[in-house]
C-alpha positions as a Python dict, from the first residue, in 0.01 Angstrom:
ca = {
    (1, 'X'): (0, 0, 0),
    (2, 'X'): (-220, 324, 28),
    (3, 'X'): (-56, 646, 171),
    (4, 'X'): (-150, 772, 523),
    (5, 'X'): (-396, 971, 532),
    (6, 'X'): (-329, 1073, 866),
    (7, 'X'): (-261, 1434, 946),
    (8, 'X'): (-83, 1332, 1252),
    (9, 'X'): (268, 1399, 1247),
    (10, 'X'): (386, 1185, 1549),
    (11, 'X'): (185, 896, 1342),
    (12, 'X'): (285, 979, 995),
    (13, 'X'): (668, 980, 1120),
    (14, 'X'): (609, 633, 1294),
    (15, 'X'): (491, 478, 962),
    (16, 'X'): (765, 597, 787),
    (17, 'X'): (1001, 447, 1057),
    (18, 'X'): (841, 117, 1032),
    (19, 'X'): (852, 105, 673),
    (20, 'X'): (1208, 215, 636),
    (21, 'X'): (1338, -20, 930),
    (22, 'X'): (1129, -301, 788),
    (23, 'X'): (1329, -258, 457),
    (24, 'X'): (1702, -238, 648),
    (25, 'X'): (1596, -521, 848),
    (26, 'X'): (1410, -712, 616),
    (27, 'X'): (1153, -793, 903),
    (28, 'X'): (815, -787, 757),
    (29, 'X'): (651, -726, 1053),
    (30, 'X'): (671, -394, 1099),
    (31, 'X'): (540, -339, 721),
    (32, 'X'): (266, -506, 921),
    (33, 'X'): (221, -267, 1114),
    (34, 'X'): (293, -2, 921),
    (35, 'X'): (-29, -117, 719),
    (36, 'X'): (-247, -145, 1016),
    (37, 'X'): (-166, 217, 1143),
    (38, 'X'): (-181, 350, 800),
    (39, 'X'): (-574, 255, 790),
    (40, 'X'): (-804, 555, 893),
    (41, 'X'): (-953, 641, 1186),
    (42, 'X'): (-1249, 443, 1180),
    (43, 'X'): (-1068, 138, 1025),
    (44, 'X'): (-808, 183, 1311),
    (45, 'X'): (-756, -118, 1631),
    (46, 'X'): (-916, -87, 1938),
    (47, 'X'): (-817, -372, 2176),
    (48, 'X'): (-937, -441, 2524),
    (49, 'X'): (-696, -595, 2764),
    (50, 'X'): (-986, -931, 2830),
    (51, 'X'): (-895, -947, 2443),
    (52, 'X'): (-523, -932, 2499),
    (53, 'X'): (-588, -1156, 2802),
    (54, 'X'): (-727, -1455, 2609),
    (55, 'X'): (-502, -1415, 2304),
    (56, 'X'): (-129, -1473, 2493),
    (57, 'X'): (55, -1624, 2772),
    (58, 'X'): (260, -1538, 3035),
    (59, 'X'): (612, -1358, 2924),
    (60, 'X'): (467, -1301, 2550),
    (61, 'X'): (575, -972, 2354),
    (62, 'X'): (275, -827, 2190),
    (63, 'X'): (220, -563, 1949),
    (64, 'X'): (-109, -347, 1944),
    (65, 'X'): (-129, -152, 1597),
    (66, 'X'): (-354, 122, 1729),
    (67, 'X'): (-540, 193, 2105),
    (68, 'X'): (-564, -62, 2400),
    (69, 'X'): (-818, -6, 2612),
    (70, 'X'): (-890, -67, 3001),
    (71, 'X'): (-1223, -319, 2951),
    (72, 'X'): (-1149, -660, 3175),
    (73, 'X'): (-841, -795, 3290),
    (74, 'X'): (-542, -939, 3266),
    (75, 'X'): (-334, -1187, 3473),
    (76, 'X'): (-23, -1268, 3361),
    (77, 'X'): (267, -1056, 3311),
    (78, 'X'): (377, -920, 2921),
    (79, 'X'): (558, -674, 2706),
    (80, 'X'): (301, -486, 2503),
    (81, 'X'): (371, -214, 2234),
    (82, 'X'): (77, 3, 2078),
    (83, 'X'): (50, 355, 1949),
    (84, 'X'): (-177, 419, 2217),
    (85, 'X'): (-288, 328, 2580),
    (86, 'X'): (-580, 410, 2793),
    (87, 'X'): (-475, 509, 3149),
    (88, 'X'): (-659, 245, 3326),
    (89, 'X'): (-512, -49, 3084),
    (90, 'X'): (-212, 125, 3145),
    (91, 'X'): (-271, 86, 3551),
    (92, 'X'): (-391, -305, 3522),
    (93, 'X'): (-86, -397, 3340),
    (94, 'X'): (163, -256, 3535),
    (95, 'X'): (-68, -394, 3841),
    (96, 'X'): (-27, -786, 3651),
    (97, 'X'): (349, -717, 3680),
    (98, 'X'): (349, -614, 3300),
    (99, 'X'): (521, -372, 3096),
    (100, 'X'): (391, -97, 2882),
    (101, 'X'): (636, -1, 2593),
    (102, 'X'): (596, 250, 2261),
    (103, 'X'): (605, 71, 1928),
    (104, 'X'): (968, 290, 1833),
    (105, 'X'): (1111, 122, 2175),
    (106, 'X'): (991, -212, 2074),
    (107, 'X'): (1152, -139, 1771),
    (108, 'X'): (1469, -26, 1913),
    (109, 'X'): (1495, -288, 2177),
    (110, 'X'): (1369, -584, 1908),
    (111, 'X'): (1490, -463, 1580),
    (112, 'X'): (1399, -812, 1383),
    (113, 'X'): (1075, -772, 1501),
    (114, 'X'): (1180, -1183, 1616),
    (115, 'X'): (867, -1388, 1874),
    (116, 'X'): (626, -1041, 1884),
    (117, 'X'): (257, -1153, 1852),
    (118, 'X'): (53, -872, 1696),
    (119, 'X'): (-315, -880, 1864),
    (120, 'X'): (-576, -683, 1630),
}
């Protein structure tokens, strides 16, 4: 797998985490994501929620490896993870009775990385 070539640190540090948990864990998942996030900018996920909407169902965990943003809707409640969140996707999944989390809580709060989707 190819370095980062990030010059992020909060990004850099939470590729490193994912690799090193994926290891003590042995949950290959979050080398998923590791590999996803470690991609550059332009290579990087951008997800719309109408994406997200199609792609799950009601009560799903879902991991984002990069940005979700606020285009269409979503009607059912989930769990989603991502490195980053637009403010109005943000809004229309807490409005759908959803929950926004961080990837490192995900991580803490699912450590096996066990029933997460990943949406790219």
């Amino acid at each position: 797998m190819k370095e980062s070539k990030s010059t992020n640190p909060e990004l850099i540090q939470l590729i490193d985490l994912l690799k090193k948990e994926s290891k003590e864990k042995q949950a290959a998942i979050w080398l998923d994501i590791a590999e996803y996030l470690s991609k550059t900018r332009s290579q990087r996920i951008s997800v719309n929620l109408s994406t997200i909407n199609r792609n799950t169902k009601r009560a799903e965990t879902v991991v984002v490896p990069g940005k979700i943003l606020g285009s269409g809707s979503i009607n059912h409640a989930l769990t989603i993870a991502s490195f980053g969140v637009s403010e109005k996707a943000k809004a229309k999944l807490v409005a759908a009775k959803g929950k926004y989390l961080s990837i490192p809580e995900l991580l803490e709060k699912n450590p096996k990385g066990a029933n997460i989707k990943i949406i790219r």
